[in-house]
N, C-alpha and C positions, 0 to 999 in steps of 0.2 A: 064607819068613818072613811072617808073619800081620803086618798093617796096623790099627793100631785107636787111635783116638781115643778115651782115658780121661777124667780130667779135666780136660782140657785141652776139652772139646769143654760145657763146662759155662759156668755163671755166675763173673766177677769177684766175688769179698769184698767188693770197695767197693760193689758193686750190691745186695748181699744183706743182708750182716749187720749186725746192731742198728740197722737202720734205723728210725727213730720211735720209739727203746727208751723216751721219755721219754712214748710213751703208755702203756707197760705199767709204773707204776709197783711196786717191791719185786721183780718178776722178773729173776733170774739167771743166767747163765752161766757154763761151764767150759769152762777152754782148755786144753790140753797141747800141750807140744813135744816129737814124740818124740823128737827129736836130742838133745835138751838129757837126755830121761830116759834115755838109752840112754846116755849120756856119765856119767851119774851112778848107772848098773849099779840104776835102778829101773823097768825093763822087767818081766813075768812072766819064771818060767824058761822060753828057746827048747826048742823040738820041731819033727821033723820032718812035710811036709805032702806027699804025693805027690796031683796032679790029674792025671787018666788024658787032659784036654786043656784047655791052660788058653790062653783066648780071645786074651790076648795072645799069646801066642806062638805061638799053632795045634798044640800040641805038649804030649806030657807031660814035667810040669815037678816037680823035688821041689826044694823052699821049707824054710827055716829059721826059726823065728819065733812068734808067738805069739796065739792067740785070743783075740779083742775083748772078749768078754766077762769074759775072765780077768781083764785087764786090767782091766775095770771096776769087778770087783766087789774090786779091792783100793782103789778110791775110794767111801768113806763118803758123801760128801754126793751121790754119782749119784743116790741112790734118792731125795733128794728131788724129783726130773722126776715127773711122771707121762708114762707112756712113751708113749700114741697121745697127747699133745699135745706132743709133742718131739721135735724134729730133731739126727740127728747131724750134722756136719757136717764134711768132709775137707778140708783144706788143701793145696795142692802147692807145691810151693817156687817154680813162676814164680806165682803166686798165684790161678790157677782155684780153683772149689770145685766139690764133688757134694755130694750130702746124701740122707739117706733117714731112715727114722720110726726111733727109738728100737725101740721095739716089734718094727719089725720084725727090729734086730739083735739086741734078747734071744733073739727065737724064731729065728732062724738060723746066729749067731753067725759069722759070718764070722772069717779068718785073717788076721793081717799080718802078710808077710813079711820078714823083716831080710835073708836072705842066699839066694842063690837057688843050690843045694848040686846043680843039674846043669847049671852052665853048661860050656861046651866046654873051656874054655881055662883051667878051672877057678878062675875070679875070682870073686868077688862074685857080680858078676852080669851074665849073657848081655845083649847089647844087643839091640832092636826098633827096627824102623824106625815112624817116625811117618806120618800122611800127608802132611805136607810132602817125608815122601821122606830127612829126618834122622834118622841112627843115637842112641839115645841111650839110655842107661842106666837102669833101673824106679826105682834108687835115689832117698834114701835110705830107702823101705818100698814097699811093694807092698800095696792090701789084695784078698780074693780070698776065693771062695765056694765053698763044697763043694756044698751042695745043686744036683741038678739042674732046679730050677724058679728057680734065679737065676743061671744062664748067662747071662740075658736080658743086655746090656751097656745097652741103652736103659733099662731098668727099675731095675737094680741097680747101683750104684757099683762099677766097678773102679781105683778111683786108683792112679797109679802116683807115680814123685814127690813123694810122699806125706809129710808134714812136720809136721804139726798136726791136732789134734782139736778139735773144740770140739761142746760138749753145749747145744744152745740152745732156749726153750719156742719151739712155733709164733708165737707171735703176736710177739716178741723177734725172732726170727730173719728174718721175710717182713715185719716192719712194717703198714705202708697196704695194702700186697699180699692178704693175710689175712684172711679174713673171719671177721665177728664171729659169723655163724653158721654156725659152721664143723661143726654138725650136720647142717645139709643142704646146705650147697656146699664143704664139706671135700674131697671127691671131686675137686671137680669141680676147685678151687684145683689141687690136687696132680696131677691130669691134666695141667693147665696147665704147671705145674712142671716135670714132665718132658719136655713136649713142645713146647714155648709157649717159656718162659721164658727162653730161649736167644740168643734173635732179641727177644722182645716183650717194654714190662715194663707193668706196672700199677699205677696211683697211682707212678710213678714209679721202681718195683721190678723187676728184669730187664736182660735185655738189649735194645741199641739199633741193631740192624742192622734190625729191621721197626719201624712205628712203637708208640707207646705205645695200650693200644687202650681205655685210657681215657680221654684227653685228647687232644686241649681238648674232645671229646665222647667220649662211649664210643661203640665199635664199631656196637654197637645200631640208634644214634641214625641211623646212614649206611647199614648196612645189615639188610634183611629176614633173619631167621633162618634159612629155607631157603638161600634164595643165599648165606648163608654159610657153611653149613654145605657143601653144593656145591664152594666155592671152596675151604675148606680142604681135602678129597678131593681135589681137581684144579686147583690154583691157575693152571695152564698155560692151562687150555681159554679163561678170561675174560682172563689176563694173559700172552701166549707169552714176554713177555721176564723174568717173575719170578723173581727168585733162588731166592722162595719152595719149597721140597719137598711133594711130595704127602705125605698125612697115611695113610703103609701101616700104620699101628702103631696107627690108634685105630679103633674100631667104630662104629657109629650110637647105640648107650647112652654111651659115651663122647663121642663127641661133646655131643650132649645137655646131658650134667653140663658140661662146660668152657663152651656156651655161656649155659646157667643161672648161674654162677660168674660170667660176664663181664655177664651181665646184671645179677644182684643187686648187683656190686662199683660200675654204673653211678647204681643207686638209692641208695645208701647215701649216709650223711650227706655 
């Protein structure tokens, strides 16, 4: 049985969403409950979805259920997003979230699973162990990806426990986090996001197991750019006792943009 930390290994709601929403005055958002649509038989029609090995499970799995984008395009007001400046964002019922670009789910279109139609014992649905080492149920949806370049589980939401959507512009969604020139450190933001944001927040935004790496100074301010960029590759070598993880998932370009991101977010009003 495959070990894997979904949504759960992400950002709290309270951290995230519509923070500062009263700086982005007339921008909106959309929320949906899928419990509540699925109770009220306003889901797409289910189909079937066979994945030759699906990350949760470490196994092939056939899925019942219906594509995201199906779904969306039976909601009129989605198309007012513009889709590279807008975040979806997944809900789980003990309240984590994941989130990834609009855009990128037009162009990939991911599956969400209602009934997982090869469990053993023929239920709903097969249980996984967490890594707490607790058995516990995908229900009540699953979302999940057919293309082979979004296996990745760092890069790509696979929420399990899955329970709400919500459709939010960037700057709405990440607040003070966000930067206003998100032409040139849009990258670098969204680097952050996925790899950062977990543990670290900015202007307030994030998680709080590392510290805030904007206040009371920004990061910058305390350390030299090489040395930390260094630190983040091997945070062990300077500190043996850090909880902190080495950084196996980012490159030297990558790097780069996330510390240009932390730096501009330091100069900023």
């Amino acid at each position: 049985m495959y070990v894997l930390e979904a949504c759960h290994s992400h950002i709290r709601k309270d951290d995230v969403l519509h923070k500062n929403s009263e700086s982005t005055p007339g921008q909106v958002s959309l929320s949906f409950v899928l419990t509540e649509l699925k109770e009220q038989n306003k889901l797409p029609t289910l189909q079937r979805l066979t994945l030759p090995k699906d990350p949760l499970y470490g196994k092939s799995k056939v899925f019942e259920g219906f594509y995201l984008k199906d779904f969306l395009d039976s909601l009129v007001n989605y198309k007012i997003f513009v889709p590279n400046q807008t975040q979806v964002i997944f809900i789980c019922t003990d309240g984590y979230t994941s989130s990834i670009g609009l855009a990128e789910i037009l162009a990939k279109n991911p599956f969400v699973a209602v009934h997982d139609r090869s469990s053993p014992d023929g239920g709903d649905w097969e249980k996984v162990r967490e890594q707490t080492g607790k058995l516990i149920s995908p229900k009540p949806f699953y979302m999940v990806w057919t293309q082979p370049d979004a296996q990745n589980v760092r890069e790509y939401p696979w929420p399990y426990n899955l329970m709400t959507i919500e459709i939010v512009p960037n700057q709405l969604a990440y607040g003070a986090s966000y930067p206003k020139n998100s032409k040139t450190y849009g990258e670098g933001f969204f680097l952050f996001k996925n790899n950062c944001m977990s543990c670290h927040s900015v202007k307030n935004v994030g998680g709080n197991i590392g510290p805030d790496l904007s206040a009371p100074n920004n990061i910058l301010s305390r350390w030299e750019r090489k040395e930390l960029i260094n630190f983040i590759k091997d945070p062990t070598k300077l500190r043996p006792n850090t909880k902190m993880p080495a950084s196996r998932y980012l490159n030297d370009a990558d790097l780069d943009k996330i510390i240009d991101y932390l730096d501009y977010m330091g100069k900023k009003e």
